[in-house]
C-alpha positions in Angstrom: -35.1 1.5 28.5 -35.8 5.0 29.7 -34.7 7.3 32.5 -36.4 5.0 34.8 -35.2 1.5 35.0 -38.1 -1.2 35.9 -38.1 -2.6 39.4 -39.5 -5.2 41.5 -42.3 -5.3 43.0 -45.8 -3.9 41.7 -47.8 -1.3 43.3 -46.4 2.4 43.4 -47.5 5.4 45.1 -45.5 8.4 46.2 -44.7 9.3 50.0 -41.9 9.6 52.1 -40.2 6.1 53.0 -39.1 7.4 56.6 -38.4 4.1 56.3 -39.9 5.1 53.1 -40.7 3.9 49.6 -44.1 2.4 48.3 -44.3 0.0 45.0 -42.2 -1.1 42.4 -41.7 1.1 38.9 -43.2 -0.6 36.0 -42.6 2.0 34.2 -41.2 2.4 31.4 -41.6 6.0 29.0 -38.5 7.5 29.7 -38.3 9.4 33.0 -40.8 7.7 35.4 -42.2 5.3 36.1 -45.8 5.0 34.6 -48.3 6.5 33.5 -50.7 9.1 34.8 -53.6 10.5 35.4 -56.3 13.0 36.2 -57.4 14.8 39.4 -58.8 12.3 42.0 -62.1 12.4 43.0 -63.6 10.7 46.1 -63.6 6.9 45.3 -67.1 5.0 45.1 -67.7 2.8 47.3 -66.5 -0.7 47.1 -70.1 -2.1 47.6 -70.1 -1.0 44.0 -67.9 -4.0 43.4 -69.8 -6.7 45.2 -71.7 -7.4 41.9 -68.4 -8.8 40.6 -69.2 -11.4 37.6 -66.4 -13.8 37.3 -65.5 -14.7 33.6 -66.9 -17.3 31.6 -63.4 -18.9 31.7 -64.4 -22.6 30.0 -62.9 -25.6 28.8 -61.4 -24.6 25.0 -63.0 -27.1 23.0 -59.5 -26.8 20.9 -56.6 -26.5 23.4 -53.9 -23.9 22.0 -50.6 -22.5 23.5 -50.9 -19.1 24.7 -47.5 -17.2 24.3 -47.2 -14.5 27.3 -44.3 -12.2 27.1 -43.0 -10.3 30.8 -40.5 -8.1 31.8 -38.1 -10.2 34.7 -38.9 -7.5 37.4 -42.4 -7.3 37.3 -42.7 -11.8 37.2 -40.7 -11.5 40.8 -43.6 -9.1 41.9 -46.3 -11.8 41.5 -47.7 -15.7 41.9 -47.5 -15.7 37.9 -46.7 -19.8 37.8 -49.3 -20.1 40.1 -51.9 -18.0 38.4 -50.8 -19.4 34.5 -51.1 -22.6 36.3 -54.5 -22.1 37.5 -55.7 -20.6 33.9 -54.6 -23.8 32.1 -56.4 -26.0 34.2 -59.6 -24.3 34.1 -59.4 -23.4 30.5 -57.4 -26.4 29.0 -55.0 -24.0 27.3 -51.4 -24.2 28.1 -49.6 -20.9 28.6 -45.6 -20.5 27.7 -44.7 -17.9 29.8 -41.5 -15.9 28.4 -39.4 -13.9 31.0 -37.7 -11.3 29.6 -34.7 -9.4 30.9 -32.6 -7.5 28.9 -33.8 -4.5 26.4 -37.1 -5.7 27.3 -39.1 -2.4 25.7 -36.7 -2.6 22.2 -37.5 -6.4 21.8 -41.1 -5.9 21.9 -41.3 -2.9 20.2 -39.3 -5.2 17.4 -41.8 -8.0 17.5 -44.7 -5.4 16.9 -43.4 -4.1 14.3 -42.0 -7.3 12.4 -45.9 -8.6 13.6 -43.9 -11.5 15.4 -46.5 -11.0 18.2 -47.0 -13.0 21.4 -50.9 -13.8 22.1 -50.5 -11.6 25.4 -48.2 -9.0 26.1 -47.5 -7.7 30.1 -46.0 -4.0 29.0 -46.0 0.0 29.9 -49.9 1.3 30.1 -48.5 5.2 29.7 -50.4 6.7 27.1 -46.9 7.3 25.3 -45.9 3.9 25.7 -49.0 2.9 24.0 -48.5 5.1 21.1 -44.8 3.9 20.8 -46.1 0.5 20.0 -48.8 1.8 17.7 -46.0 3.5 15.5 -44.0 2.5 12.5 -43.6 2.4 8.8 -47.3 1.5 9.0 -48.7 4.0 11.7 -51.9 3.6 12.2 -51.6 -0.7 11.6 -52.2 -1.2 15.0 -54.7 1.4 16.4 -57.2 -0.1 17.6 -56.2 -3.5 16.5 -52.8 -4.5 17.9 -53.5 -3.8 21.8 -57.0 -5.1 23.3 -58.1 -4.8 26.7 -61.5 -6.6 27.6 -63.9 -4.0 29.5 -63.7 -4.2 33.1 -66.5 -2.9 34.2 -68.2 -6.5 35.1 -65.3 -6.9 37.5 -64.1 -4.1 39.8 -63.9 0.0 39.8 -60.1 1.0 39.0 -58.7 3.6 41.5 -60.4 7.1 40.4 -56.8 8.5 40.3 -56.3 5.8 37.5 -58.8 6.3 35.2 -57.3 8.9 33.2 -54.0 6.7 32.7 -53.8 4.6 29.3 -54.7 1.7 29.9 -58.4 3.5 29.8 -58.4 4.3 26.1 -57.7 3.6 22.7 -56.7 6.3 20.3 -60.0 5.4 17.9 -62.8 5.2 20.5 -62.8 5.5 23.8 -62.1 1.6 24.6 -60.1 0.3 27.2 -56.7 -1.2 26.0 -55.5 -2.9 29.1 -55.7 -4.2 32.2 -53.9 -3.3 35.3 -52.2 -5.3 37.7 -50.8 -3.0 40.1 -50.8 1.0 40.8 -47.9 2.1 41.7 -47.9 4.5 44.3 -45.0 6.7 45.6 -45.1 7.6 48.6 -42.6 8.3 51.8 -42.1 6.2 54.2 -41.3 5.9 57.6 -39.0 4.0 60.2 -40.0 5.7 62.8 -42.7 4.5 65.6 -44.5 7.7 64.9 -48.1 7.4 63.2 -48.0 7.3 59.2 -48.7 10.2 57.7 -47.3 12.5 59.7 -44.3 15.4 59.0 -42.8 15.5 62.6 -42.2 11.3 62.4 -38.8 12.5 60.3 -37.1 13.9 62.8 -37.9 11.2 65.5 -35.5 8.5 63.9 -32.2 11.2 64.9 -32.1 9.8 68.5 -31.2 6.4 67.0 -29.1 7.3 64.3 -25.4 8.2 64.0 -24.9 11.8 64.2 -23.6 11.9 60.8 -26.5 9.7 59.1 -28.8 12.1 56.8 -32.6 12.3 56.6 -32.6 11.3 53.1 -30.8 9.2 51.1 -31.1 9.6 47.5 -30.0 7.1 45.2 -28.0 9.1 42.2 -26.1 6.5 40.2 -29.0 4.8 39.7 -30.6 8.4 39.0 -34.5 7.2 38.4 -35.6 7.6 41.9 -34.6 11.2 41.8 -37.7 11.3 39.5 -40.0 10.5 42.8 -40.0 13.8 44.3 -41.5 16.0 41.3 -43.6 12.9 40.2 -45.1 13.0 44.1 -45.5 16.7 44.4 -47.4 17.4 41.2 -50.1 14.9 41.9 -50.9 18.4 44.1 -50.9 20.9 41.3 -53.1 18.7 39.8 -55.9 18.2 42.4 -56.0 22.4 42.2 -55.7 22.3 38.6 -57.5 18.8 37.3 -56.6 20.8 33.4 -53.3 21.3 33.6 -51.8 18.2 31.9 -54.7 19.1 29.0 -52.8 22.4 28.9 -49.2 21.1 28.8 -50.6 18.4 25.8 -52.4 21.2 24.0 -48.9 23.1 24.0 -50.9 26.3 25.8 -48.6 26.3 28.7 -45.4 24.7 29.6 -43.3 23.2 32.4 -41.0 26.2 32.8 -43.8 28.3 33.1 -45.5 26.8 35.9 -44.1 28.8 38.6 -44.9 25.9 41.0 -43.1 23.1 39.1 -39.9 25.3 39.2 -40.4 25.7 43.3 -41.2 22.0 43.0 -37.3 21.6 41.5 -36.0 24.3 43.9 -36.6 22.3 46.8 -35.6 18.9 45.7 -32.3 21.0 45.1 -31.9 22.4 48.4 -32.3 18.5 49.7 -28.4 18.6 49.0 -27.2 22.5 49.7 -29.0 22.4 52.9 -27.2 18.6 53.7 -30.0 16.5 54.0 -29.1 13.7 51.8 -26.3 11.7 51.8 -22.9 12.6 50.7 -22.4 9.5 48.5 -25.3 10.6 46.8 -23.9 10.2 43.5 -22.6 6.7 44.0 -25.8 5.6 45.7 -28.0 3.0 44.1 -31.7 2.0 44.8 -30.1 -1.3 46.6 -28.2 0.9 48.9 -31.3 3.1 49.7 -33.2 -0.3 51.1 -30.1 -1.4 53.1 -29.9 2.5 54.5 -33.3 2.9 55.9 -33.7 -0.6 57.3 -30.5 -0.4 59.4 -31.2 3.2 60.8 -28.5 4.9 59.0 -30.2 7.2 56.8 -34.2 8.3 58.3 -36.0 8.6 55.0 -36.3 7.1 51.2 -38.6 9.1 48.5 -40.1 6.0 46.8 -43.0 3.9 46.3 -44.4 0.7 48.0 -42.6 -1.3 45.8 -39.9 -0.7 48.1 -41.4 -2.5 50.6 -41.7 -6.3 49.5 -38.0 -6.4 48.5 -36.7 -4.3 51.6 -39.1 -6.5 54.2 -37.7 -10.2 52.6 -34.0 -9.0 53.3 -34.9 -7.4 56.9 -38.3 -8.7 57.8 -38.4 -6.5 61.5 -37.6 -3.4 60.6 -39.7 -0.8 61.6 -41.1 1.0 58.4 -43.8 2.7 57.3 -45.1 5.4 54.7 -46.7 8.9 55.0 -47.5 11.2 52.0 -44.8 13.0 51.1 -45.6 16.5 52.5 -46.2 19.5 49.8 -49.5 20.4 51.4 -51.5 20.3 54.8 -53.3 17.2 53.3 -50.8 16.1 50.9 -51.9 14.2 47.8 -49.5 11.0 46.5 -48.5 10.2 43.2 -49.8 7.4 41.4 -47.6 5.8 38.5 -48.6 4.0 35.7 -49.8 0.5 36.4 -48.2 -2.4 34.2 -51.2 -3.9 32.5 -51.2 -7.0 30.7 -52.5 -7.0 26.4 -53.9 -9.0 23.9 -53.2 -8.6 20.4 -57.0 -8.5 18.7 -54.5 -9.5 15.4 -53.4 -13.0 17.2 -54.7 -16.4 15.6 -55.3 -17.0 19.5 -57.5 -13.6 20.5 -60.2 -15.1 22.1 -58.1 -17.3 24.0 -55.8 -14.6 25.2 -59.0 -12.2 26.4 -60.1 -15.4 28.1 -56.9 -15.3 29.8 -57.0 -11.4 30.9 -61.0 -11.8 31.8 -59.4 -15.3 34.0 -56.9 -13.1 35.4 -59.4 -9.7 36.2 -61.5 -12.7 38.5 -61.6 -11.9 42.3 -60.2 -14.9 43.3 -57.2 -14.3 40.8 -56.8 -10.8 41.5 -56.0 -12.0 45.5 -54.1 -14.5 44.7 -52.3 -11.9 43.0 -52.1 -8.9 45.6 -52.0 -11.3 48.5 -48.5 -12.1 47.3 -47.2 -8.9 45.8 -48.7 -7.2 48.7 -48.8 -4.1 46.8 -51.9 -1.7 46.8 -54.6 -3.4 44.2 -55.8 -0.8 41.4 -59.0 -2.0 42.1 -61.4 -0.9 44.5 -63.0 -3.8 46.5 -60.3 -6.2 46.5 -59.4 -7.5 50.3 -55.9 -8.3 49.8 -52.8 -8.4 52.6 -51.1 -5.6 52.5 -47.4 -4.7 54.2 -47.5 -1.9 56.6 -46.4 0.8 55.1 -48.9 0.0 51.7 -51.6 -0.3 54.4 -50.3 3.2 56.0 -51.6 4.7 52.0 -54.4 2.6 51.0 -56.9 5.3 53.0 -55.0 7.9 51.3 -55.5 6.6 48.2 -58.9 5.0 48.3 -60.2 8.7 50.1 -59.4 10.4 46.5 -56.0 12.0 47.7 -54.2 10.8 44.5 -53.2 11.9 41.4 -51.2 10.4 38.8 -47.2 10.8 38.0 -47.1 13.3 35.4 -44.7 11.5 32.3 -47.9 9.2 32.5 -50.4 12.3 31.1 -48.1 13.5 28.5 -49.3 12.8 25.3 -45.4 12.0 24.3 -42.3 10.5 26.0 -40.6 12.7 28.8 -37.6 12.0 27.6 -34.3 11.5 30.0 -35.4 13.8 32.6 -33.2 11.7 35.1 -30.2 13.1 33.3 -31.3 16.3 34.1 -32.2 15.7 37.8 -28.9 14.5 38.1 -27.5 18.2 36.8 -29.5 19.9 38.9 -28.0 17.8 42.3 -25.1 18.1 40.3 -25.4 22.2 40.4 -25.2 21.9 36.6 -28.5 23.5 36.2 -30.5 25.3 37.8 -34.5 24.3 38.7 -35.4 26.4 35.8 -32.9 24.8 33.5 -34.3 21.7 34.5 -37.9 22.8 33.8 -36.9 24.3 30.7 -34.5 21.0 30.0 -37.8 19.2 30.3 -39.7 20.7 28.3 -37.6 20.9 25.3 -37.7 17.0 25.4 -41.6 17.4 25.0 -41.6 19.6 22.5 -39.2 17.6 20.4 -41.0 14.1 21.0 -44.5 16.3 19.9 -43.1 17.7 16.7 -41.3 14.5 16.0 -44.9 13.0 16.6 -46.8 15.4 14.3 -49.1 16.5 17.5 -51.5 19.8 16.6 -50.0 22.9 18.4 -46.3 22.2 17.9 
């Protein structure tokens, strides 16, 4: 697995948990947590989705077995026996759903490429991801064969901020490969009885607190959800500059050399110097974060909504909420990567197993789905029930004010930029190191790769 470790929940978008944090990571290439995206524009209307066609889901004359392979995390995010269950009675098929815990990304990049494939496979829609799986001794065995995604468009309009990400294309034509599930948004939230969305709510929460308890708490052992911060705060370069990942792919500029990005760093830095986070910032964990911001003792948590199903079930009353996390006067949040779910077109079962994603893409399915994952849906027009703090980003969102996490719009794997996050709170490295750090792990992934420019 990379950097960042895969967590509950779905959903992910980037603000300030003042009691803050937003969806789970499904992510998977290396340092973040999914996959990315382009500048967002305003979002068409949702009327646009009221033409929704359900699929043609039928009876299979032949009943087979559908083999569905998901990562443990992301089946506690969602009804998944529930919705299997309602598949095989409407189809006749039987699904043998396959939860998967340990070394989750290494065992199917295995099966790919000993072609022991399951019939659907739930994985990483990042572009790099993608690619991983279409590599091998046989490199191009699998483009444009191996991962499927039915076309959408007869359902409902994806986010705009995800339309960019790769679940959107194939490397042979542009083809959608996949189907998401959930966007993850990161986003800061907010315990404080201030309204969402605001800069002043973090220092409200003080007059509760202990005098000693910081503003943020930062979870370094784990080390992934350092990642949030520069994943949030670029989704605002790239709404001035929609090129910019285009640039960083083509090689024609780089991440030390975006004078922003370095700032970016600079300030996530001075998050420790100046004694905002926590002390025990390097024995923290993600748990710990939760259990922090619900109780008071620490004011804020830079995460996504995925935080917000897992933290809510453990303390159902406590007062949280989200707000963008604050770069600019109208901040923009950070979209990751949403997991999506495949089928192989080289199954003896393909038909059955698009029957399965079009079953799953229905409207009825798709609530079933985000009424119990109660993350934000990546689809515009689906009423789902949402958790407050979700429901504090969803206008954020759905206005256009997203962008996605950046590891999800490079052509190749990040790398371990938690490592390097951890220098820099470390005072290892400096901001420019890290940018430097950074982009060294590009350019090595890109030559490895072969890519034009390197």
């Amino acid at each position: 697995m990379h950097a960042k470790q895969i967590k509950s929940g779905l959903t992910a978008a980037v603000s300030v948990l003042m009691a803050a944090a937003l969806a789970a990571c499904g992510g998977g290439e290396s340092g973040s947590g999914g996959s990315p995206s382009s500048s967002a524009s305003p979002s068409p209307s949702a009327s646009a989705s009221a033409s929704a066609k359900p699929s043609e889901t039928a009876p299979a004359a032949k009943p087979v077995t559908l083999s569905v392979i998901m990562h443990a995390d992301w089946a506690k995010g969602g009804p998944w026996e529930q919705i299997m269950k309602g598949y095989e009675e409407k189809s006749g098929n039987k699904v043998d759903l396959q939860i998967v815990s340990d070394n989750f990304e290494q065992m199917v990049l295995t099966k790919i490429a000993t072609e022991d494939i399951p019939d659907v496979l739930f994985f990483f829609s990042q572009s790099s991801a993608i690619k991983k799986a279409q590599s091998g001794k046989k490199p191009r065995r699998f483009v444009g064969r191996i991962l499927h995604f039915a076309d959408q468009s007869d359902h409902f309009e994806i986010l705009p901020a995800g339309r960019r990400q790769g679940v959107r294309h194939s490397d042979e034509r542009d083809e959608r490969v996949g189907r998401p599930l959930q966007q993850k948004k990161y986003l800061p939230t907010s315990a404080c009885p201030c309204p969402a969305r605001t800069t002043s709510c973090s220092q409200t929460p003080r007059r509760s607190r202990p005098r000693a308890s910081p503003p943020f708490y930062e979870a370094g052992k784990d080390g992934w959800p350092l990642q949030v911060f520069t994943f949030s705060g670029f989704a605002n370069l790239l709404a001035k500059q929609p090129d910019l990942m285009d640039k960083i792919n083509a090689h024609q500029t780089t991440f030390d050399q975006i004078p922003e990005f370095v700032d970016m760093l600079q300030k996530q830095a001075d998050l420790v110097k100046k004694g905002y986070a926590n002390k025990n910032l390097f024995s923290g964990t993600y748990d710990l974060s939760l259990d922090e911001l619900a109780t008071g003792k620490s004011a804020m948590v830079i995460n996504a909504d995925w935080a917000l199903p897992t933290l809510l079930a453990k303390y159902p009353d406590a007062p949280v909420g989200m707000f963008p996390q604050p770069f600019e006067a109208d901040s923009y949040v950070g979209i990751s990567d949403p997991q999506a779910a495949f089928a192989f077109k080289n199954s003896k079962n393909v038909e059955q197993a698009k029957d399965l994603l079009a079953y799953i893409a229905e409207p009825e399915t798709l609530k079933t789905y985000y009424d119990a994952a109660k993350t934000m849906p990546s689809w515009l027009g689906v009423e789902a029930a949402l958790n407050g703090g979700t429901a504090d980003l969803q206008p954020v969102v759905e206005a256009g004010r997203a962008a996605p996490f950046f590891n999800g719009l490079t052509a190749v794997s990040v790398g371990d930029y938690t490592k390097e996050l951890q220098a820099l709170y470390g005072g290892d490295k400096t901001a420019a190191e890290v940018a430097k750090a950074l982009q060294k792990n590009i350019d090595t992934a890109a030559k490895a790769a072969g890519l034009a420019g390197w």
